[in-house]
C-alpha positions as CSV (number, residue, x, y, z in Angstrom):
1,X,0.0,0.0,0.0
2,X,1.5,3.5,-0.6
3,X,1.7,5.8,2.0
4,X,0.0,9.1,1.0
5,X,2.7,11.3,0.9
6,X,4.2,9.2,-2.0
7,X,0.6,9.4,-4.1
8,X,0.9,13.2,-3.4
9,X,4.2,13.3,-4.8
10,X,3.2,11.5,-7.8
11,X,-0.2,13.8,-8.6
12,X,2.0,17.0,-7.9
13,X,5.5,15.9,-10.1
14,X,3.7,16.7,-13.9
15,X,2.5,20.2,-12.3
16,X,6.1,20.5,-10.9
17,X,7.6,20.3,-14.1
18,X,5.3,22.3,-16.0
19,X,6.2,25.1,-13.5
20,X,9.9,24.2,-13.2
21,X,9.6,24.3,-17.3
22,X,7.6,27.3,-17.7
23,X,9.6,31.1,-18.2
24,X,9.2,33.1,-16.0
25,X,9.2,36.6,-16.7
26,X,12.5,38.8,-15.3
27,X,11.5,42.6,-14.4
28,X,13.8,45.6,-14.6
29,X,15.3,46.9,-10.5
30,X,12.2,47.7,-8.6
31,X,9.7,47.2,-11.5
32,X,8.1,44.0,-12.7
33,X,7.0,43.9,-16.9
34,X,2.9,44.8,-16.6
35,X,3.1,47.0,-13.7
36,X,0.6,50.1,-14.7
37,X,2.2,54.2,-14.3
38,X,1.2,54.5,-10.9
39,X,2.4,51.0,-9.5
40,X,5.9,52.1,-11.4
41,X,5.6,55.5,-9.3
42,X,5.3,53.8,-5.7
43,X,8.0,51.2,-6.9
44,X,10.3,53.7,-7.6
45,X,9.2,55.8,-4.1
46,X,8.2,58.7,-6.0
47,X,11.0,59.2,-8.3
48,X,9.4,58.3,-11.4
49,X,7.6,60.8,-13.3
50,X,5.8,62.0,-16.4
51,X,8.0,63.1,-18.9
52,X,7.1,65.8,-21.2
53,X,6.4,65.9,-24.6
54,X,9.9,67.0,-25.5
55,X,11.6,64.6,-23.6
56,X,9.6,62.1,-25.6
57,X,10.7,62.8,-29.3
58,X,12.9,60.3,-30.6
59,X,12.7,57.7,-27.8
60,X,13.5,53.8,-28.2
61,X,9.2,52.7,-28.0
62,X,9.2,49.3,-27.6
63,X,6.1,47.2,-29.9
64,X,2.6,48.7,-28.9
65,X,3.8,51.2,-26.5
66,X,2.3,54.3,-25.8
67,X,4.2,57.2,-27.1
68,X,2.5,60.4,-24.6
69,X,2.7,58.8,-21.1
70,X,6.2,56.9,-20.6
71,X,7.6,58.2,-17.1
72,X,11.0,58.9,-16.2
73,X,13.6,59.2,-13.0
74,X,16.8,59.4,-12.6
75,X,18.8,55.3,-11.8
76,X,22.0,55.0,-10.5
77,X,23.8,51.9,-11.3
78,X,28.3,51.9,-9.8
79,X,30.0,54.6,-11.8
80,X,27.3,55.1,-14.2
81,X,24.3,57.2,-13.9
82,X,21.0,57.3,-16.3
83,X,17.9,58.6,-17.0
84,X,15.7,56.0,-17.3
85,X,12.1,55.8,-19.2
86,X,9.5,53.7,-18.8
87,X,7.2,52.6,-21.6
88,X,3.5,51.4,-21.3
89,X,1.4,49.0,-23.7
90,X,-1.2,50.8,-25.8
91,X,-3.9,48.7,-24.0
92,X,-4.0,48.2,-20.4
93,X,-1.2,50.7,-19.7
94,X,1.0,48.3,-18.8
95,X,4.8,48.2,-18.2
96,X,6.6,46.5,-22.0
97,X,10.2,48.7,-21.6
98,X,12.5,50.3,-20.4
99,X,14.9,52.5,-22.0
100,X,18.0,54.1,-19.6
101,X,20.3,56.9,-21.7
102,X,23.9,56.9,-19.9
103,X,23.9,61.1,-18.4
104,X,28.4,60.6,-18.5
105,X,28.9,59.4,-21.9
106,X,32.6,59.6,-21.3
107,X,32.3,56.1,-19.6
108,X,29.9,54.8,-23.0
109,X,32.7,52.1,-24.2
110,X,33.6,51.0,-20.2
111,X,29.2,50.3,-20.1
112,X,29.8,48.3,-23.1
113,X,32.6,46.0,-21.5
114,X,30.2,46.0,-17.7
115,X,27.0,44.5,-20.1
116,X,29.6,42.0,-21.9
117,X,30.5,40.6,-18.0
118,X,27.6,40.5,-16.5
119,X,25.4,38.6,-19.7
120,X,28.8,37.5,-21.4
121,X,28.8,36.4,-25.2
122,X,25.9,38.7,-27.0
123,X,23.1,37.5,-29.2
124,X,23.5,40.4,-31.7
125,X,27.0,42.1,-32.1
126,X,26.9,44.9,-34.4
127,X,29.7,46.7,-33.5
128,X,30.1,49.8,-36.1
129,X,29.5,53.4,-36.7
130,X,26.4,53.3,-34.7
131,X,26.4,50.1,-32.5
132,X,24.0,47.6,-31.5
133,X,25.1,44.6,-29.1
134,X,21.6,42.7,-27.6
135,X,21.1,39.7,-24.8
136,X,18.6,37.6,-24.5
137,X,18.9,36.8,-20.7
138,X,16.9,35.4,-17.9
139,X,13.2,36.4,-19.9
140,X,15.0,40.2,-20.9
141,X,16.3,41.1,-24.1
142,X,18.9,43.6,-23.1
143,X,19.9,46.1,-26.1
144,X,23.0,48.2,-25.6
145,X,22.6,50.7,-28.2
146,X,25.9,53.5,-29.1
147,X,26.1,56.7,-31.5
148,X,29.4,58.0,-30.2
149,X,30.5,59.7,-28.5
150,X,27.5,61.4,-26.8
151,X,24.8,58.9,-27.1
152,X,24.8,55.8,-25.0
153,X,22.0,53.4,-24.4
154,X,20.3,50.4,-22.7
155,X,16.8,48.9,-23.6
156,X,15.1,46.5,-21.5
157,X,12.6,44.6,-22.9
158,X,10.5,41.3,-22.0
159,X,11.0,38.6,-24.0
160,X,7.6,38.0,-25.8
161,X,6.5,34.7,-24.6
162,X,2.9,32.8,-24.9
163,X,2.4,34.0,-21.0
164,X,3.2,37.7,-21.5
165,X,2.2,38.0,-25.0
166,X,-0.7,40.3,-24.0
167,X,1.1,42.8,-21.8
């Protein structure tokens, strides 16, 4: 006779694995991908804010995201400091990027060699007049993004999979 500890373990292994083989979705610091504006404004204690319409021109938008409400705050990260902006789906509102421009573009080719140790070998290596190097890490596609030698970028963006597909 089994004891019922072992039929329990038995029901619950296939759900196990299906959660064990599932992808999670990774977030950005104190934000999670689908948070609305104002859960993104108590994350980042008050820091984030609306940006204004000039601030917006020419932005990184990620697929389906709004272009006249991202939000904005300043992010802190070692050495390097940024201006990060947050991006929202068209419908729902909800949290699909975010896109941090380096404020010291003196240290743009040292954020370049911090990205390559912390995700290692990139996906996408276009290294050139303008410069595009991505990683596809931990449920993130991570875009470093150069136009020297003032503008310096990162992009973080979900990786569309069949559970976040409608954020």
């Amino acid at each position: 006779m089994a004891r019922p500890f072992t039929k329990m373990a038995w029901l619950l292994s296939p759900l196990l694995l299906l959660f064990l083989a599932t992808p999670g979705l990774a977030d950005w610091q104190y934000t999670k991908w689908g948070m609305t504006p104002e859960q993104v404004i108590a994350a980042s204690g008050g820091k984030a804010v609306e940006t204004t319409a000039e601030e917006q021109k020419g932005k990184h938008r990620p697929a389906g995201a709004k272009t006249d409400v991202p939000l904005k705050a300043p992010f802190e990260s070692g050495r390097f400091r940024f201006l990060a902006f947050f991006y929202f789906s068209a419908p729902g509102g909800r949290l699909v990027g975010v896109h941090l421009e380096l404020i010291n573009s003196d240290l743009g080719a040292e954020l370049l060699e911090s990205l390559r140790q912390k995700y290692g070998k990139p996906d996408i290596d276009l290294e050139r007049d303008v410069s595009r190097v991505a990683w596809r890490a931990s449920g993130d596609e991570v875009t470093y993004l150069a136009i020297p030698p003032t503008n310096f970028s990162i992009n973080y963006d979900p990786l569309i999979t069949k559970d976040n597909e409608e954020l």
